[in-house]
RONU-460720 format. One record per residue: residue number from 1; residue in three letters; chain; x, y, z of N, C-alpha, C, O in turn. Coordinates in nm, 4 decimals. Each point is the difference from the previous one (the first is absolute). Layout:
<sites>
pos / code / unit / n_u / n_v / n_w / ca_u / ca_v / ca_w / c_u / c_v / c_w / o_u / o_v / o_w
NUM / Ala / A / X / Y / Z / X / Y / Z / X / Y / Z / X / Y / Z
...
</sites>
This chain:
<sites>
pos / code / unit / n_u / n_v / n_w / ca_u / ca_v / ca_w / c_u / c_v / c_w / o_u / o_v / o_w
1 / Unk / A / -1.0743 / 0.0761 / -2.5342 / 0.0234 / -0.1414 / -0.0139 / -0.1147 / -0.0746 / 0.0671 / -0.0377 / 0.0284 / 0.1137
2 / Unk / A / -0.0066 / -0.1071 / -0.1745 / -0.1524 / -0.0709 / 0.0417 / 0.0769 / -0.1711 / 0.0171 / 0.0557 / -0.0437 / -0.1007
3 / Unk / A / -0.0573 / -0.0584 / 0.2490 / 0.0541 / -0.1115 / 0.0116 / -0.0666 / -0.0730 / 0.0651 / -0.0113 / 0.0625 / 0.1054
4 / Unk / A / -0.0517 / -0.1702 / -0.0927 / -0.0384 / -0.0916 / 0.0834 / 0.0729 / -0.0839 / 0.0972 / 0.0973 / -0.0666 / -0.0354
5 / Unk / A / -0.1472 / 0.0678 / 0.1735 / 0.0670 / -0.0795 / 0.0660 / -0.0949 / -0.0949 / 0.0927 / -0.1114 / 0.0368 / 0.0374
6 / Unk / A / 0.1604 / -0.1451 / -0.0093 / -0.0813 / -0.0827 / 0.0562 / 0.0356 / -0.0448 / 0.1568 / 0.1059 / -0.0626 / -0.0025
7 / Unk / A / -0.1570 / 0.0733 / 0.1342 / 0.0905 / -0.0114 / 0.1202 / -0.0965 / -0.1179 / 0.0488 / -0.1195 / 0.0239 / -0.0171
8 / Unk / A / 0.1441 / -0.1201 / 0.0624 / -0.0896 / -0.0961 / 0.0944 / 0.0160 / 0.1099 / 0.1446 / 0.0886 / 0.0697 / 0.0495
9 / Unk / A / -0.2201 / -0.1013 / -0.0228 / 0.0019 / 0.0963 / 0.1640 / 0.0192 / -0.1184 / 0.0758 / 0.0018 / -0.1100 / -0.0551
10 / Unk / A / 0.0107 / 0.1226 / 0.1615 / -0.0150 / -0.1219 / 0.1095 / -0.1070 / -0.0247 / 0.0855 / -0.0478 / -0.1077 / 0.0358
11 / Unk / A / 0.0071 / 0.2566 / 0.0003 / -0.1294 / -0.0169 / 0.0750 / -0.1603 / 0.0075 / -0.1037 / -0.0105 / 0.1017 / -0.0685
12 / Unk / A / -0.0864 / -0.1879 / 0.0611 / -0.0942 / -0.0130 / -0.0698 / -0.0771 / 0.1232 / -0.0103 / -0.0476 / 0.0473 / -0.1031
13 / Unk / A / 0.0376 / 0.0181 / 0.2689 / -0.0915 / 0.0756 / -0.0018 / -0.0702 / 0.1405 / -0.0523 / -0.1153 / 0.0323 / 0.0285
14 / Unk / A / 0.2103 / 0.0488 / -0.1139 / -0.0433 / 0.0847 / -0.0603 / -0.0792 / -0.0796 / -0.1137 / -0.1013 / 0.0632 / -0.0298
15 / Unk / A / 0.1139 / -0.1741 / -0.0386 / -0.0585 / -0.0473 / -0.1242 / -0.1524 / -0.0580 / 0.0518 / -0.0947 / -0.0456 / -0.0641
16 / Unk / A / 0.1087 / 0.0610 / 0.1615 / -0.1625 / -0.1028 / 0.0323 / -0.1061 / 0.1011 / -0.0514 / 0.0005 / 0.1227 / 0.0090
17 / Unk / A / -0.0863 / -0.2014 / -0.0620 / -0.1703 / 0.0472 / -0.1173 / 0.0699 / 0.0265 / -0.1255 / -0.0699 / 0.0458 / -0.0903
18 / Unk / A / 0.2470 / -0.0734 / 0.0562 / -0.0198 / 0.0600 / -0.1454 / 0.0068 / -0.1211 / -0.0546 / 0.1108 / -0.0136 / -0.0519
19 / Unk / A / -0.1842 / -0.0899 / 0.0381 / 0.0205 / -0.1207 / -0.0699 / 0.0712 / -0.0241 / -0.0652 / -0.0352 / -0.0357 / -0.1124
20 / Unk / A / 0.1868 / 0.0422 / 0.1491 / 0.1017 / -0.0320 / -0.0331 / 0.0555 / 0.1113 / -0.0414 / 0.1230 / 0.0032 / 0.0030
21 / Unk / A / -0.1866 / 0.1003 / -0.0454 / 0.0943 / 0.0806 / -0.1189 / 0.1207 / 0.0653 / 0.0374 / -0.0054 / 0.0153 / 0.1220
22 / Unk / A / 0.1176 / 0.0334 / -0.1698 / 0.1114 / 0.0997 / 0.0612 / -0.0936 / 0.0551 / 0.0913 / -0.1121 / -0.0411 / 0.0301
23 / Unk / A / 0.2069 / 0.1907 / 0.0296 / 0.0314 / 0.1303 / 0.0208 / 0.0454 / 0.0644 / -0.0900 / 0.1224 / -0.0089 / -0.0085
24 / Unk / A / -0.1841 / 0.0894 / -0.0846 / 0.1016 / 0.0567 / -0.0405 / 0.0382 / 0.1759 / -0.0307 / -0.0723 / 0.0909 / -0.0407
25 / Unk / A / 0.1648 / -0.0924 / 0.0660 / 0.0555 / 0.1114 / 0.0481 / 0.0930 / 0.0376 / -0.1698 / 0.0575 / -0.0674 / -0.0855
26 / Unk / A / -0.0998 / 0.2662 / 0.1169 / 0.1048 / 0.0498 / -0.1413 / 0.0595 / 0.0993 / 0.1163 / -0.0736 / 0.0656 / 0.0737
27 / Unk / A / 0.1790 / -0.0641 / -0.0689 / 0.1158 / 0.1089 / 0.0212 / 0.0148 / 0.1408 / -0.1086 / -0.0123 / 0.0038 / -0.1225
28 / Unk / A / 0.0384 / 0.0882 / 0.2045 / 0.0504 / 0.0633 / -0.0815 / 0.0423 / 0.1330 / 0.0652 / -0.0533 / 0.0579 / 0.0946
29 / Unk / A / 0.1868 / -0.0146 / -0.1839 / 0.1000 / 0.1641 / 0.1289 / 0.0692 / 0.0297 / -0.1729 / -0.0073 / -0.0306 / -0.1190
30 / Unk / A / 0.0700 / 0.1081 / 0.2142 / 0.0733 / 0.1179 / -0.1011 / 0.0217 / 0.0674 / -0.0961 / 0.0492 / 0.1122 / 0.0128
31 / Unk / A / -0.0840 / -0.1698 / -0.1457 / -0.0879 / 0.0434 / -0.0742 / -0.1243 / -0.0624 / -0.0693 / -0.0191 / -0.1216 / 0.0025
32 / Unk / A / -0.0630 / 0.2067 / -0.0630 / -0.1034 / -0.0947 / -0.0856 / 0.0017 / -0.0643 / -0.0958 / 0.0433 / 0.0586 / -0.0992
33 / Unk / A / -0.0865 / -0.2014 / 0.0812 / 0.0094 / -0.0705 / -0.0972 / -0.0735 / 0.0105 / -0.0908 / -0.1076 / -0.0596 / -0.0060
34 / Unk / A / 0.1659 / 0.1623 / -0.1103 / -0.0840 / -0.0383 / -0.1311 / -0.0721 / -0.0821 / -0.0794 / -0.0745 / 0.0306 / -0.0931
35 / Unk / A / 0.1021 / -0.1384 / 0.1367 / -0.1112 / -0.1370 / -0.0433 / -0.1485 / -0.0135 / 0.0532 / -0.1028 / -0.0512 / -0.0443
36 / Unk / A / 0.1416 / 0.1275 / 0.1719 / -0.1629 / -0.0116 / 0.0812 / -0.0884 / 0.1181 / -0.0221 / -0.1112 / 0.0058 / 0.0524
37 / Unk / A / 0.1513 / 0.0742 / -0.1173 / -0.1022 / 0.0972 / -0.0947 / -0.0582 / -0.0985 / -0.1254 / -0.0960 / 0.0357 / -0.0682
38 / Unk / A / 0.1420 / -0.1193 / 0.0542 / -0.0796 / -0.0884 / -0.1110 / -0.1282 / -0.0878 / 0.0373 / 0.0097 / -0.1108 / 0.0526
39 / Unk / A / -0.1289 / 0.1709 / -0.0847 / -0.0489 / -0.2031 / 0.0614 / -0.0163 / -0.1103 / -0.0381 / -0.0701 / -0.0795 / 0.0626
40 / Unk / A / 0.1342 / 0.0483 / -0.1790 / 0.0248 / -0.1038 / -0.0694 / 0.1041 / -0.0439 / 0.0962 / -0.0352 / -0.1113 / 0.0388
41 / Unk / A / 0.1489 / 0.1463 / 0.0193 / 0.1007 / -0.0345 / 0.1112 / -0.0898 / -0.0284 / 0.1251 / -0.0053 / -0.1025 / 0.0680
42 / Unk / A / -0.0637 / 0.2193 / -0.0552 / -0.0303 / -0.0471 / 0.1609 / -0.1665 / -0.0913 / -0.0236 / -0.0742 / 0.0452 / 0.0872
43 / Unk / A / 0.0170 / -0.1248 / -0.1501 / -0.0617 / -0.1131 / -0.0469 / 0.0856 / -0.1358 / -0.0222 / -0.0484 / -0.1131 / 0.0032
44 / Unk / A / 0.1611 / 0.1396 / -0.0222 / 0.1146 / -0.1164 / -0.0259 / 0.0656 / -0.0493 / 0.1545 / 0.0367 / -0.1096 / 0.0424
45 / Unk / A / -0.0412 / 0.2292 / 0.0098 / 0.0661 / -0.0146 / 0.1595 / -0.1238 / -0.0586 / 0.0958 / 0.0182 / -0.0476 / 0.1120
46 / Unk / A / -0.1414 / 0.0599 / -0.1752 / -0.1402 / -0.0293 / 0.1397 / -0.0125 / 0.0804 / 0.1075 / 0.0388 / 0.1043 / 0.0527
47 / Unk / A / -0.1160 / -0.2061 / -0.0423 / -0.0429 / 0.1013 / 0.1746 / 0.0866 / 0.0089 / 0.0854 / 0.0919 / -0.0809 / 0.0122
48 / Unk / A / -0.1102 / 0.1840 / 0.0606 / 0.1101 / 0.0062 / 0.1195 / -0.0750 / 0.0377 / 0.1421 / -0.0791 / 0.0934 / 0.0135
49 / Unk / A / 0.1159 / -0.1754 / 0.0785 / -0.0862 / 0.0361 / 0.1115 / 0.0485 / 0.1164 / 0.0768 / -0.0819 / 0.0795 / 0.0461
50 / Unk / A / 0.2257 / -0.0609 / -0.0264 / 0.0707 / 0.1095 / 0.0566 / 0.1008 / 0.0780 / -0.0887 / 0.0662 / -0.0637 / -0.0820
51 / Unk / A / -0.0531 / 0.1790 / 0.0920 / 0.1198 / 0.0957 / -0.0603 / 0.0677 / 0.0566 / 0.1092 / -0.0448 / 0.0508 / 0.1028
52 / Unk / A / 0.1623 / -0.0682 / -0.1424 / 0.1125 / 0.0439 / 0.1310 / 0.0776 / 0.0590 / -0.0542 / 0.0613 / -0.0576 / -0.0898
53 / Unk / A / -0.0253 / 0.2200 / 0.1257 / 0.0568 / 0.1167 / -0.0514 / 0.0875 / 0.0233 / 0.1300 / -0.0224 / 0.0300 / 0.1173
54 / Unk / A / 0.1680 / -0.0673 / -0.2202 / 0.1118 / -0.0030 / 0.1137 / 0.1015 / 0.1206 / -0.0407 / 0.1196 / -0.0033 / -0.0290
55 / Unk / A / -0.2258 / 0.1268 / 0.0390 / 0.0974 / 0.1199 / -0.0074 / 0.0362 / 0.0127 / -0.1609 / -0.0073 / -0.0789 / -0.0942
56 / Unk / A / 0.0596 / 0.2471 / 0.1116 / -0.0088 / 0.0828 / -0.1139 / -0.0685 / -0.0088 / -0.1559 / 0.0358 / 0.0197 / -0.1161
57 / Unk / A / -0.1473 / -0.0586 / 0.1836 / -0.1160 / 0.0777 / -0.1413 / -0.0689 / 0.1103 / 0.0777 / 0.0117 / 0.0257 / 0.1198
58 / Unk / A / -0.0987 / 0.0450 / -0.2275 / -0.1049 / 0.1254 / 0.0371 / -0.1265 / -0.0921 / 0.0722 / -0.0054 / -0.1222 / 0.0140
59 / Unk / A / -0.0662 / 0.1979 / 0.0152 / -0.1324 / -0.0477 / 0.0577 / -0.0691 / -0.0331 / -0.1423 / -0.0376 / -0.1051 / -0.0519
60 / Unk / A / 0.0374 / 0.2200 / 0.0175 / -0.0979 / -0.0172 / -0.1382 / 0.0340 / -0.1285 / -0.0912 / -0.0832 / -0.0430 / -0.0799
61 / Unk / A / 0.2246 / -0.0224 / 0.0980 / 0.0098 / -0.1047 / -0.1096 / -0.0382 / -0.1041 / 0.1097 / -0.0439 / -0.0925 / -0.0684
62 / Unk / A / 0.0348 / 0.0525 / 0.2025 / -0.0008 / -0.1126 / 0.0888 / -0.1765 / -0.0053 / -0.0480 / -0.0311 / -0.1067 / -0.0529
63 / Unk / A / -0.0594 / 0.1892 / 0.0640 / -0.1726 / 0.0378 / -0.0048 / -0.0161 / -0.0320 / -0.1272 / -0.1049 / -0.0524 / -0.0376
64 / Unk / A / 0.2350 / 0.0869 / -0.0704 / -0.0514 / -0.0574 / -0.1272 / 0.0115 / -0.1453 / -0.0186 / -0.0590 / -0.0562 / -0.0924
65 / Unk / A / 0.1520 / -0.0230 / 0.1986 / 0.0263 / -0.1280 / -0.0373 / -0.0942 / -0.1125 / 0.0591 / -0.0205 / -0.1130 / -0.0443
66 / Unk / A / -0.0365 / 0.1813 / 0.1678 / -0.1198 / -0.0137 / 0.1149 / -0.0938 / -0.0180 / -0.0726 / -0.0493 / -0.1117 / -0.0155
67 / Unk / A / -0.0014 / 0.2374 / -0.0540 / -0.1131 / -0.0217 / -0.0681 / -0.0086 / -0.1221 / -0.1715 / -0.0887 / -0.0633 / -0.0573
68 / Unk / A / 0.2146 / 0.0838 / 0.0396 / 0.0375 / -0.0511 / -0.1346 / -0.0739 / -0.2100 / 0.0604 / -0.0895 / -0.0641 / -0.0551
69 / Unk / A / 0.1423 / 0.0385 / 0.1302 / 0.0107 / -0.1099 / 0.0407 / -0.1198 / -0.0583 / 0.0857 / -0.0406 / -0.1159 / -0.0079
70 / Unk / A / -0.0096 / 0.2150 / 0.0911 / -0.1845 / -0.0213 / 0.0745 / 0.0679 / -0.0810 / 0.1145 / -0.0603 / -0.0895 / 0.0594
71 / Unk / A / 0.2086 / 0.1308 / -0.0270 / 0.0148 / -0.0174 / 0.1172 / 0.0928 / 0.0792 / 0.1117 / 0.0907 / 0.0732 / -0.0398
72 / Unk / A / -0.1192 / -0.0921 / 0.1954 / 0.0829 / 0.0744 / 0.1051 / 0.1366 / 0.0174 / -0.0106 / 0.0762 / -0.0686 / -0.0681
73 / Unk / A / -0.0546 / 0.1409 / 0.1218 / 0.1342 / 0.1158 / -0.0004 / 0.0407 / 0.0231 / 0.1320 / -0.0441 / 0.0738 / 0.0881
74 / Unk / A / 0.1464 / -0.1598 / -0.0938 / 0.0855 / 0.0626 / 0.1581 / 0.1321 / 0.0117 / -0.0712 / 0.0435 / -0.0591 / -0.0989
75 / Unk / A / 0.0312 / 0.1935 / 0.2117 / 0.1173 / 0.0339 / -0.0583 / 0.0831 / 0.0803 / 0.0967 / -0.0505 / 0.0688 / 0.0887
76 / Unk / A / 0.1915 / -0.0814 / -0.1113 / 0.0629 / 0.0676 / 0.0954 / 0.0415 / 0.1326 / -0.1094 / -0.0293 / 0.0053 / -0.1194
77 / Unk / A / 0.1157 / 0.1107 / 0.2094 / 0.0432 / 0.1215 / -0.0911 / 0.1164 / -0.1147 / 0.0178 / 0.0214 / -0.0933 / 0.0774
78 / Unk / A / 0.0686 / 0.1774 / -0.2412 / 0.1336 / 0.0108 / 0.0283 / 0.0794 / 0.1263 / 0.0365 / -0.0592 / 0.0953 / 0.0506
79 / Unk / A / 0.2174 / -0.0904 / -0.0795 / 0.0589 / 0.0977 / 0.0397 / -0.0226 / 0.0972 / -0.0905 / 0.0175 / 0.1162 / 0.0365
80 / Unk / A / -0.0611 / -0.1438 / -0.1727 / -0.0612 / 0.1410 / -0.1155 / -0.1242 / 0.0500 / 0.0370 / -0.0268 / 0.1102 / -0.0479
81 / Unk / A / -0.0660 / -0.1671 / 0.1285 / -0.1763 / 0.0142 / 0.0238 / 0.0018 / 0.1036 / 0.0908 / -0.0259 / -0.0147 / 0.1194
82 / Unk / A / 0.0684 / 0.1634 / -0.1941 / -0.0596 / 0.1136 / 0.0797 / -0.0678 / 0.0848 / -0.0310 / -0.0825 / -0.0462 / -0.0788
83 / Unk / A / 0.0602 / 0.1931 / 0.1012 / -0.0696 / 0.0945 / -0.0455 / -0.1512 / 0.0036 / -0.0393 / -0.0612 / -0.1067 / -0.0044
84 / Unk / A / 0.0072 / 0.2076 / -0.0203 / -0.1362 / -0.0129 / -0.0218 / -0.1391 / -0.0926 / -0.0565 / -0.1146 / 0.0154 / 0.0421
85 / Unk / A / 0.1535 / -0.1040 / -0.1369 / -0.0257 / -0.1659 / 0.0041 / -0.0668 / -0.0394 / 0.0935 / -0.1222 / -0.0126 / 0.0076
86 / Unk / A / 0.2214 / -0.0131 / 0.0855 / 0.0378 / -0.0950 / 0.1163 / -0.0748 / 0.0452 / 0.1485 / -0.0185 / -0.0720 / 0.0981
87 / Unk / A / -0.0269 / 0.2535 / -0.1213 / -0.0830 / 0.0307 / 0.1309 / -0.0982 / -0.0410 / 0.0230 / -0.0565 / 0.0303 / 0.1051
</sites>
């Protein structure tokens, strides 16, 4: 499921030098979204400055979405994120 959301922050200061623009941030856990193997989808979605992997995908699909997008990757495991993968 691919959704936009919009939050006013309160404090200015993460946005200062981006001349105005968002933050914007793609989420993504548990399983992979078939739309973002497309890039006609992920050209429709834009740039993304951060990806945030909130548990149970593989490594290999978080590196594919990292690279898919030309941007950073922080992520927590979840309670499925074990075994050889993950060493």
């Amino acid at each position: 499921m691919t959704d936009r959301l919009t939050v006013r922050w309160p404090d200015p200061l993460p946005f200062v030098g981006r001349a105005g623009r968002p933050l914007r941030l793609l989420a993504v856990s548990d399983e992979p979204d078939p739309s973002l193997d497309s890039a006609i989808t992920r050209q429709r979605i834009g740039p993304v400055d951060l990806i945030v992997g909130a548990g149970d995908l593989e490594p290999d699909y978080l590196s594919f979405v990292a690279d898919a997008f030309h941007a950073p990757l922080r992520y927590i495991r979840g309670n499925h994120d074990v075994g050889p993968a993950w060493s």
